[in-house]
GUSEZA-786734 format. One record per residue (C-alpha): residue number from 1; x, y, z. Coordinates in steps of 0.2 Angstrom, whole numbers, padded with zeros to 4 digits, always signed. Layout:
% residues N
<node NUM; <X; Y; Z>>
...
% end
This chain:
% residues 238
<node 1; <-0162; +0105; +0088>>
<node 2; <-0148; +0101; +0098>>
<node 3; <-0133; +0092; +0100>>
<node 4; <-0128; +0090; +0115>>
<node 5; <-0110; +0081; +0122>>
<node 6; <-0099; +0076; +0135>>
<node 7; <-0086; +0090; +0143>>
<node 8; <-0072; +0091; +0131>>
<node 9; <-0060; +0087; +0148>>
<node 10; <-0068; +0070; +0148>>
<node 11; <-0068; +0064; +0129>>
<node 12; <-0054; +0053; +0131>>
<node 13; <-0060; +0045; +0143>>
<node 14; <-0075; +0041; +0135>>
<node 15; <-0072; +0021; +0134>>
<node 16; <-0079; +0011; +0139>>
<node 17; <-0097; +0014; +0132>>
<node 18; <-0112; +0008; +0141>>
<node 19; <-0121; -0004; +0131>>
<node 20; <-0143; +0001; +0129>>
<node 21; <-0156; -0008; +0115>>
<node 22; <-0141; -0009; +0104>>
<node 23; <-0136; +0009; +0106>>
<node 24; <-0118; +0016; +0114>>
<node 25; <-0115; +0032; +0124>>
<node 26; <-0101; +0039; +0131>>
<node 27; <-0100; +0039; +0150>>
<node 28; <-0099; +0055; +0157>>
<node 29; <-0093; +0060; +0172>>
<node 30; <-0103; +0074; +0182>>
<node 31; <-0091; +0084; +0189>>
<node 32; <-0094; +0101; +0182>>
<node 33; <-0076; +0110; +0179>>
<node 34; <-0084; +0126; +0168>>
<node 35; <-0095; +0139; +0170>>
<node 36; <-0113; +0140; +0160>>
<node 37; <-0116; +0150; +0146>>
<node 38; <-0114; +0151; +0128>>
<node 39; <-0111; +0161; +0113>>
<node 40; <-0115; +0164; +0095>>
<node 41; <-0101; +0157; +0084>>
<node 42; <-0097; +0154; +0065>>
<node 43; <-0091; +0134; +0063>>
<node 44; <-0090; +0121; +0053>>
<node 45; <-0100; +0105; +0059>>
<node 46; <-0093; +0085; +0054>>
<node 47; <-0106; +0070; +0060>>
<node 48; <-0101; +0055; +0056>>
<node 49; <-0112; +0037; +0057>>
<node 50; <-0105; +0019; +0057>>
<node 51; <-0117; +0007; +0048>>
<node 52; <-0118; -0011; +0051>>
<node 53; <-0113; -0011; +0071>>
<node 54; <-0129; -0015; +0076>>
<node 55; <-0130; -0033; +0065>>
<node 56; <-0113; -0036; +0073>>
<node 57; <-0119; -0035; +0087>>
<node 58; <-0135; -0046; +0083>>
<node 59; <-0125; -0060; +0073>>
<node 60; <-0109; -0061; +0082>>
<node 61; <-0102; -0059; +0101>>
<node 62; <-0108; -0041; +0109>>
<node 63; <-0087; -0037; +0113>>
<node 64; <-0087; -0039; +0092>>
<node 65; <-0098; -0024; +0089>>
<node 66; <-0090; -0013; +0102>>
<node 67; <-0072; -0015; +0095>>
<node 68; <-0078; -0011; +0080>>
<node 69; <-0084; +0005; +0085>>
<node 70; <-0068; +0010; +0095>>
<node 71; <-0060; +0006; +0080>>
<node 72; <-0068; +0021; +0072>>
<node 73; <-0067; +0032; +0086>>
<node 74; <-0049; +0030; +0087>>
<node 75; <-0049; +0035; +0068>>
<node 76; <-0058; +0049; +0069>>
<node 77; <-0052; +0056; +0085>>
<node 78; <-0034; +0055; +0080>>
<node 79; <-0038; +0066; +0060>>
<node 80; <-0050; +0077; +0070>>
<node 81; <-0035; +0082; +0081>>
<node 82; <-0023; +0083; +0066>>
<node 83; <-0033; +0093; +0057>>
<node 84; <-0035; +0106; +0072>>
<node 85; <-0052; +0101; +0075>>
<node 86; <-0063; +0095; +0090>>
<node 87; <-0070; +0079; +0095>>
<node 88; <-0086; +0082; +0102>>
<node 89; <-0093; +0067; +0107>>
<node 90; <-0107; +0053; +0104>>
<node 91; <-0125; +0058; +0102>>
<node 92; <-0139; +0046; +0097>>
<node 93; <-0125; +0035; +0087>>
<node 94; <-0119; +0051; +0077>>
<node 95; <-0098; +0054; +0082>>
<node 96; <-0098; +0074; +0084>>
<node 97; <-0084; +0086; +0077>>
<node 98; <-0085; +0104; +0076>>
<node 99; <-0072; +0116; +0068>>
<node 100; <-0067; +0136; +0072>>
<node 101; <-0076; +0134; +0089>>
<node 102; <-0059; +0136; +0102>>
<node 103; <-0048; +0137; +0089>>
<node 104; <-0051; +0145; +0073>>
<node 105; <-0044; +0146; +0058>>
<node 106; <-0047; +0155; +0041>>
<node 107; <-0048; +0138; +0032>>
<node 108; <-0058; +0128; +0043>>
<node 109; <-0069; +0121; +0031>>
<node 110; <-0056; +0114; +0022>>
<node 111; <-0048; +0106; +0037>>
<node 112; <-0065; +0097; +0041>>
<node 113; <-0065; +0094; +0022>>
<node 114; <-0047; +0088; +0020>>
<node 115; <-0050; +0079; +0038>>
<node 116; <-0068; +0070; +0030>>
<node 117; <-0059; +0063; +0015>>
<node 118; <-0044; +0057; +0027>>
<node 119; <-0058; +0049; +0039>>
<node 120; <-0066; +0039; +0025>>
<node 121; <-0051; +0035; +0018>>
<node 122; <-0043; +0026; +0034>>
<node 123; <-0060; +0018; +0034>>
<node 124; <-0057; +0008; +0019>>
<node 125; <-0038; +0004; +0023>>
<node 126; <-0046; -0002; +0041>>
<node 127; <-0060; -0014; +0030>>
<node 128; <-0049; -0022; +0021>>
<node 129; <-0040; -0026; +0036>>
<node 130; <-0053; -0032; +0044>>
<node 131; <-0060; -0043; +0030>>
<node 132; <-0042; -0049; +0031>>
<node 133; <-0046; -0056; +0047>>
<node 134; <-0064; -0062; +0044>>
<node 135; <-0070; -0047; +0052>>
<node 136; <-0089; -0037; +0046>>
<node 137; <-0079; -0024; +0037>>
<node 138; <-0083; -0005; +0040>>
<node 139; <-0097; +0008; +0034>>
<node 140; <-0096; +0026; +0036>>
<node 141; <-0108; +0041; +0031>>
<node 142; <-0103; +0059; +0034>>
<node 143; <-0111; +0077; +0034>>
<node 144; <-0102; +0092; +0034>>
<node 145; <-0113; +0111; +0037>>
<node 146; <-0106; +0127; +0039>>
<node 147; <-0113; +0143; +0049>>
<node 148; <-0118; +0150; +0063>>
<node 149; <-0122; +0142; +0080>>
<node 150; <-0125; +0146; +0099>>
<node 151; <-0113; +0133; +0107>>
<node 152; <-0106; +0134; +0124>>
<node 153; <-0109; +0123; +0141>>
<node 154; <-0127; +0120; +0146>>
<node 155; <-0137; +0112; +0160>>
<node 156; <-0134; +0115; +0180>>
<node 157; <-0121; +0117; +0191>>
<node 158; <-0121; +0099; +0196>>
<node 159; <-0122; +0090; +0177>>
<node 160; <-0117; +0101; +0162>>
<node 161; <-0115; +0098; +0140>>
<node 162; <-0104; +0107; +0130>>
<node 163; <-0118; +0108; +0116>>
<node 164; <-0121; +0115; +0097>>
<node 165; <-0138; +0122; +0091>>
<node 166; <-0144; +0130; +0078>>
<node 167; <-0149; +0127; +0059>>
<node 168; <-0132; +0121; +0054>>
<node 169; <-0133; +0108; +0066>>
<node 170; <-0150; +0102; +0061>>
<node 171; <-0145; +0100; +0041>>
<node 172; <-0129; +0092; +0045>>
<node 173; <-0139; +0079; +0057>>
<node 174; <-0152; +0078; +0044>>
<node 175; <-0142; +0078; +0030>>
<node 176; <-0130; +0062; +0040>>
<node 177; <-0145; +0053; +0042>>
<node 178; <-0147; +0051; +0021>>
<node 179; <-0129; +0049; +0019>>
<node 180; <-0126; +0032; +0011>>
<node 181; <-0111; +0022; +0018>>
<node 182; <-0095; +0029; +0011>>
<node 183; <-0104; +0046; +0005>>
<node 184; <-0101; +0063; +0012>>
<node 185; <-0115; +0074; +0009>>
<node 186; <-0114; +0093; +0012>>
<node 187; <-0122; +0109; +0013>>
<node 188; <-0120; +0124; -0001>>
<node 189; <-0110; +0134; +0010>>
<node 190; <-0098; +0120; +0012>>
<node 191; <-0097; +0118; -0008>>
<node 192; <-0096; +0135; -0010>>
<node 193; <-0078; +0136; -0002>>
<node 194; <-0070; +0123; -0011>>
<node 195; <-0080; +0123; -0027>>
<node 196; <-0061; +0128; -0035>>
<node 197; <-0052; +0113; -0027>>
<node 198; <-0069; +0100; -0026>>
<node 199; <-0073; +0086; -0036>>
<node 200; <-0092; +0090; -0031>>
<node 201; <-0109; +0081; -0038>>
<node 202; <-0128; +0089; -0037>>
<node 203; <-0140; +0076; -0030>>
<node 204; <-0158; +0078; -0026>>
<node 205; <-0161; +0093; -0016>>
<node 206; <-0168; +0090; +0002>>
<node 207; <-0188; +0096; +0005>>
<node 208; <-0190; +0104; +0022>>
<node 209; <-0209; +0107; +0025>>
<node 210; <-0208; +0125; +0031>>
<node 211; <-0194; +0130; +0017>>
<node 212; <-0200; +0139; +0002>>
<node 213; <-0187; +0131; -0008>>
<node 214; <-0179; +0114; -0006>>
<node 215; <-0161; +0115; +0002>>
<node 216; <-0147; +0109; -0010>>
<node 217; <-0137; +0092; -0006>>
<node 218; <-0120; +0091; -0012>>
<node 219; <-0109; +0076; -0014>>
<node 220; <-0089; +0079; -0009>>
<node 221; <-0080; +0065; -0019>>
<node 222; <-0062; +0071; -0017>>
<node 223; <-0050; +0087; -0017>>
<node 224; <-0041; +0092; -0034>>
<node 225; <-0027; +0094; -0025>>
<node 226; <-0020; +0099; -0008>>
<node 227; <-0014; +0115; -0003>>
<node 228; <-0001; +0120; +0008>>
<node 229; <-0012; +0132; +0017>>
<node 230; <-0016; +0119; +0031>>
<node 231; <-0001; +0121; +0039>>
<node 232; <-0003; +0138; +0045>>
<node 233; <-0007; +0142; +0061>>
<node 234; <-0021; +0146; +0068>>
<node 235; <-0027; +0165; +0069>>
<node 236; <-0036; +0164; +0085>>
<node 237; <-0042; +0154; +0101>>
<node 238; <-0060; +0162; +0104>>
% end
């Protein structure tokens, strides 16, 4: 599988979204500015999925769903970009982010962690807000996966996506599609990495039909405590 994005050159400029049986996409423009290609590289993958839009959108005035959802975008656009990571795009109603893939870091998975806990956390402050003002409040699940991808600018000369596949990137999609709204679910080889610093729970392990054994799926609660490590720069542009 694949996921497949607007050019990076174009992400903020993704609003407005077209509006299609209740889903949103990002408009794109097609003018290609980079060259095709890819290239094999170790990253850490964040998908994220706003629950509730669509009954928004079904109950109250269509503008209603869609402000809701920029609302979220701006949140996760702006602690993407703090964290050194990059906003990807929209696919299928999943908001992409992918770490170590222009810029890389030796702690990236804890920047997408640190950057997930952030996310979900600006999500409740924005809830309360928004019950506040009478407003359906907010629901967000997340996936983080970790590993190695092909990722790089596919398509034609005339229409291109900067895209992500690989098995990493099928776990996280599957694994975001069972996240439960204000849950952020994770592979082992996210867990592994902060096991010292996590505040991790076991849940049942996810069955995959051509697996010989079922994949683990870990629950990242919160972060012991914080390090200092995050404000050190960055030991590459690939």
């Amino acid at each position: 599988m694949g996921l497949f994005f607007g050019k990076k050159e174009r992400l903020d400029k993704y609003l407005p979204q077209n509006q299609s049986n209740g889903k949103t996409h990002a408009s794109i423009s097609p003018v290609v500015t980079h060259d095709l290609g890819g290239r094999k590289e170790k990253v850490v993958l964040f998908l994220s999925k706003v629950y509730g839009f669509e009954s928004v959108i079904k109950l109250r005035e269509l503008h209603e769903g869609v402000d809701l959802l920029n609302e979220y975008y701006k949140i996760i656009i702006d602690t993407t970009l703090k964290f050194e990571g990059e906003f990807m795009g929209i696919f299928a109603g999943f908001v992409c982010n992918v770490f170590g893939a222009s810029i890389r870091h030796h702690n990236d998975i804890r920047r997408a962690v640190r950057c997930s806990l952030e996310v979900q956390k600006e999500v409740k402050g924005l809830s309360d807000e928004r019950t506040m003002r009478g407003l359906e409040i907010m629901k967000v699940g997340m996936a983080l996966s970790a590993g190695d991808v092909l990722i790089g600018h596919f398509g034609s000369s005339r229409r291109m996506s900067y895209a992500a596949m690989g098995e990493p990137v099928d776990l996280c999609y599957k694994f975001c599609e069972m996240a439960e709204p204000g849950q952020i679910l994770a592979t082992s080889s996210i867990c592994d990495d902060i096991k010292d610093i996590g505040e991790i729970i076991l849940l049942r392990p996810y069955r995959v039909s051509n697996a010989a054994k079922p994949i683990p799926v870990f629950h990242i609660k919160n972060l012991k405590r914080y390090h200092s490590e995050l404000s050190v720069k960055h030991t590459g542009i690939v």
